[in-house]
C-alpha positions as CSV (number, residue, x, y, z in Angstrom):
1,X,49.8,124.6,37.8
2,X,51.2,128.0,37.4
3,X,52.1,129.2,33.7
4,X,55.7,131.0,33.4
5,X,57.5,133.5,31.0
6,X,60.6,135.3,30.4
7,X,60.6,139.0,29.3
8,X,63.5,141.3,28.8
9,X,64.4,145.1,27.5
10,X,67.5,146.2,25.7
11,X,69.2,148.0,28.6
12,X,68.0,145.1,31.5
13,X,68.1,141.5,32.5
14,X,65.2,139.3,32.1
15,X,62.4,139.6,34.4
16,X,60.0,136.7,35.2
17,X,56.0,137.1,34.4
18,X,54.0,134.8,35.8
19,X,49.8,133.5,35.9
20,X,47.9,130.9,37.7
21,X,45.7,128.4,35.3
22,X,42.4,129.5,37.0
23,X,40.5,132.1,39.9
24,X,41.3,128.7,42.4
25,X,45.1,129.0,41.8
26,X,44.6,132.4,41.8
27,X,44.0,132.5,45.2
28,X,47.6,130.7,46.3
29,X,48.8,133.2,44.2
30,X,47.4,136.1,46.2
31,X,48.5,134.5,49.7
32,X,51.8,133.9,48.7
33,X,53.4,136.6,46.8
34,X,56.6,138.3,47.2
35,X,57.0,141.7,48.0
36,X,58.8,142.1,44.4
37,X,55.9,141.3,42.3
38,X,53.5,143.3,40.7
39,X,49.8,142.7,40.3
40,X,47.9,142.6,36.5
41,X,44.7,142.8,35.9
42,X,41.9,143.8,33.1
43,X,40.2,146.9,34.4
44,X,36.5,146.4,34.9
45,X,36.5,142.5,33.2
46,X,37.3,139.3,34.0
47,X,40.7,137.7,33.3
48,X,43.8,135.9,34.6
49,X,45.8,137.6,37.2
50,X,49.4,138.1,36.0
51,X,52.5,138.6,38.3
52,X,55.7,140.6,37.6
53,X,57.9,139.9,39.5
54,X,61.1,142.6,39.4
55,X,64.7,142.4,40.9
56,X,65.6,143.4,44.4
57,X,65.7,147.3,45.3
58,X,63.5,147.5,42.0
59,X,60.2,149.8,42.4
60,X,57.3,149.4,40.2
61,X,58.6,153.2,38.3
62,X,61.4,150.7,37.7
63,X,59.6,148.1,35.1
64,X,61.2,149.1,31.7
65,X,58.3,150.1,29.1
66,X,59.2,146.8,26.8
67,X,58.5,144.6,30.1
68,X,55.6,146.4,30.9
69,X,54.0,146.4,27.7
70,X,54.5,142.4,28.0
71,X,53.0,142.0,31.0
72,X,49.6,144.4,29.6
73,X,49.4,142.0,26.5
74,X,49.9,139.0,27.9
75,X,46.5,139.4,30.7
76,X,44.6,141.2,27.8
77,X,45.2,137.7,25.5
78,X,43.8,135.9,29.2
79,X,40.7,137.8,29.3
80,X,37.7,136.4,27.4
81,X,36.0,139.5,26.5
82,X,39.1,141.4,26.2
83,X,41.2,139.6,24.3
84,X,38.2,140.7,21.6
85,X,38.8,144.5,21.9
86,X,41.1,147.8,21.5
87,X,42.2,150.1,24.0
88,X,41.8,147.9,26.9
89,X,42.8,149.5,30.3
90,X,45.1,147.4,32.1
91,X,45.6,148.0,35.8
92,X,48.2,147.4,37.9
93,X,49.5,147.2,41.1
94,X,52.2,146.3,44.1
95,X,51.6,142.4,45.8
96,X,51.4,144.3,49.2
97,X,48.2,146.4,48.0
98,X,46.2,143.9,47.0
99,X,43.4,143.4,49.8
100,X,41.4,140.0,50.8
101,X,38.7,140.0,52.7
102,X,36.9,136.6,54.0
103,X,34.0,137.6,52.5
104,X,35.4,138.4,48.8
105,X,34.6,135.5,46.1
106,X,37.8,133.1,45.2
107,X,40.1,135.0,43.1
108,X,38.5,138.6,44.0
109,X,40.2,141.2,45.5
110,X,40.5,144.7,46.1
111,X,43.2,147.3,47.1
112,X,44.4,149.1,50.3
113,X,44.7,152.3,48.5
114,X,43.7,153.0,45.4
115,X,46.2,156.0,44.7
116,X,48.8,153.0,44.5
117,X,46.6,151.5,41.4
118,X,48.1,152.7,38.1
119,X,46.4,151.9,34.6
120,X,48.1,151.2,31.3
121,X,46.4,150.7,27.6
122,X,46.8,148.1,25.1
123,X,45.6,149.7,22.0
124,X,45.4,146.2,19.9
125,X,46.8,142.8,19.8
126,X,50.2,142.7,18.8
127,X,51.2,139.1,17.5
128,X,54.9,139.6,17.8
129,X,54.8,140.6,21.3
130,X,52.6,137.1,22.0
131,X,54.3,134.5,20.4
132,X,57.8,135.8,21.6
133,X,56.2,135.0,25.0
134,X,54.8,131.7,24.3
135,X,58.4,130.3,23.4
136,X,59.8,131.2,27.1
137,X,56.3,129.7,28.2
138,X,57.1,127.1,31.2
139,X,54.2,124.9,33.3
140,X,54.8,124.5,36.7
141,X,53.6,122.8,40.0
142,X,55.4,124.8,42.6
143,X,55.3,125.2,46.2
144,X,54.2,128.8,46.5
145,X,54.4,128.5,50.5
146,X,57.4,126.5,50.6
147,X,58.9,129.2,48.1
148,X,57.7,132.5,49.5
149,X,59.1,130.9,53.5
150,X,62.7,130.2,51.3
151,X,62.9,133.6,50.2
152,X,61.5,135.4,53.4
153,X,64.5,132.7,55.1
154,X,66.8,134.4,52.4
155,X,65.7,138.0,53.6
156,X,65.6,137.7,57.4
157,X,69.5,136.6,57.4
158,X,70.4,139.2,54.9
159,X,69.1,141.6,57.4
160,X,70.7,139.6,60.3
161,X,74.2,139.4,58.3
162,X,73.7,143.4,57.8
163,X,73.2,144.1,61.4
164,X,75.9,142.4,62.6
165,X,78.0,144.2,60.0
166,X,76.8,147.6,61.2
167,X,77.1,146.5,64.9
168,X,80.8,145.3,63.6
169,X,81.8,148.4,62.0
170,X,80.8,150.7,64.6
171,X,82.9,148.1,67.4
172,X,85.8,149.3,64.8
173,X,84.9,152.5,64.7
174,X,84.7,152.8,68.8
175,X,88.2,151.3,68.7
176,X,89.9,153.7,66.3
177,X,88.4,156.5,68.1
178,X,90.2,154.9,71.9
179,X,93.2,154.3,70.1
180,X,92.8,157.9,68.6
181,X,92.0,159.3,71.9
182,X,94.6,157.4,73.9
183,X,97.5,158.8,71.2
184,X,96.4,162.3,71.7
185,X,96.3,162.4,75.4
186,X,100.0,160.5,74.9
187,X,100.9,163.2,72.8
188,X,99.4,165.8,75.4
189,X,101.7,163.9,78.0
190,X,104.6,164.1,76.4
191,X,104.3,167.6,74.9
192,X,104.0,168.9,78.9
193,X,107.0,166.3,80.1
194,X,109.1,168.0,77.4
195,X,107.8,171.5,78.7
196,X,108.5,170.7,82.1
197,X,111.6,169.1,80.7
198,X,113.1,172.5,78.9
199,X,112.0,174.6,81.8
200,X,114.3,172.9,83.7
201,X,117.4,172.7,81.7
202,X,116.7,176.6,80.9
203,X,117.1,176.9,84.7
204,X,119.9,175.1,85.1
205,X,121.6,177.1,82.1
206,X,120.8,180.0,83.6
207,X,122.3,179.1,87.1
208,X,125.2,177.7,85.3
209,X,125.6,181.0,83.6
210,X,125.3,182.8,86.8
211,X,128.4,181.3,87.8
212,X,130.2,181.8,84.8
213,X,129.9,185.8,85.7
214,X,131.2,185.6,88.8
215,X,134.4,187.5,89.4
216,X,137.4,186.2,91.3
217,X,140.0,187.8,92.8
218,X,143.7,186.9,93.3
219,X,144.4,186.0,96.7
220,X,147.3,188.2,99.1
221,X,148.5,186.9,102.3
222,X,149.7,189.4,104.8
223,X,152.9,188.9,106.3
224,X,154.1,189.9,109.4
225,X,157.6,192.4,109.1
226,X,160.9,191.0,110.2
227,X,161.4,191.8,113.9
228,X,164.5,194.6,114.1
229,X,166.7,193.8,117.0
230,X,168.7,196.7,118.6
């Protein structure tokens, strides 16, 4: 069974927190988590592991302070010992650097790189935060594998539809530029052709002009004198 809740900020849409009923579920949890969610945990003592999980493109700077604060309070009620205190560190992390070994306990883990690991603190309980939880609170008997394969699905033809969008883009592109190409060198063509073309009819101007300059003269026959007869 895996325990869900709603949270939201002013200035975004609601996000979805999420926590497995005990360190067994919390295992399923682990294996199947989605690259958008984001890891909770009391630092140094024991408690549920609670999942944030944010919108696409979203990065963990992302999480608005409201949302985040949430997510701290909610795995500091879920801790026995630290539900109890004040200023409890709360860490947290990306899915994708949590780390587990065949040799870790169920529900352990560790990190791939701690630099990745940031900390937040609850100062106190805060009772409004809390019960304005436990109204979105859902139970749930999901399919984590089934779910995580759906969305992975979703992905992988997302990135297939966006391939074949760049591969069709640059076909257009490759056409424009032939078409492009093909009207310049028609352009070329014809700019020589009407070159060629005035060169020729300056020619024949000229020639015609030639002749126009031409002077005649007005023709004289020479006749032969009468014959005198004595």
């Amino acid at each position: 069974m895996v325990f869900y809740f709603t949270s939201s900020s002013v200035n975004s849409s609601a996000y979805t927190i999420y926590m497995g009923k005990d360190k067994y579920e919390n295992e399923d949890l682990i294996k199947y988590g989605w690259p958008e969610d984001i890891w909770f945990h009391v630092d140094k003592l024991s408690s549920a592991h609670v999942y944030l999980r944010l919108h696409k493109g979203e990065k963990i700077e992302d999480i608005p302070k409201e949302v985040l604060m949430d997510c701290a309070h909610l795995v500091k009620a879920n801790s026995i010992q630290g539900c109890k205190m004040n200023n409890v560190n709360v860490v947290y992390t990306p899915w994708s650097n949590l780390k587990k070994t065949a040799d870790m306990d169920v529900g352990q883990i560790g990190f791939h790189r701690q630099k990745d690991v940031k900390i937040v603190t609850v100062e106190k309980k805060v009772n409004e935060i809390l019960n304005r939880l436990e109204k979105t609170k859902m139970e749930r008997f999901p399919d984590l594998e089934a779910e995580k394969e759906c969305r992975d699905r979703e992905e992988r033809n997302e990135k297939k539809a966006q391939i074949q969008e760049m591969k069709r883009k640059e076909k257009e592109e490759m056409k424009k530029k032939r078409e492009m190409d093909e009207l310049r060198s028609y352009s070329s063509l014809m700019k020589a052709e009407n070159m060629s073309s005035n060169q020729t009819a300056a020619r024949i101007s000229g020639i015609q002009e030639d002749k126009g300059n031409t002077q005649t003269f007005p023709h004289f026959s020479m006749s032969t004198p009468p014959s005198r007869h004595h």
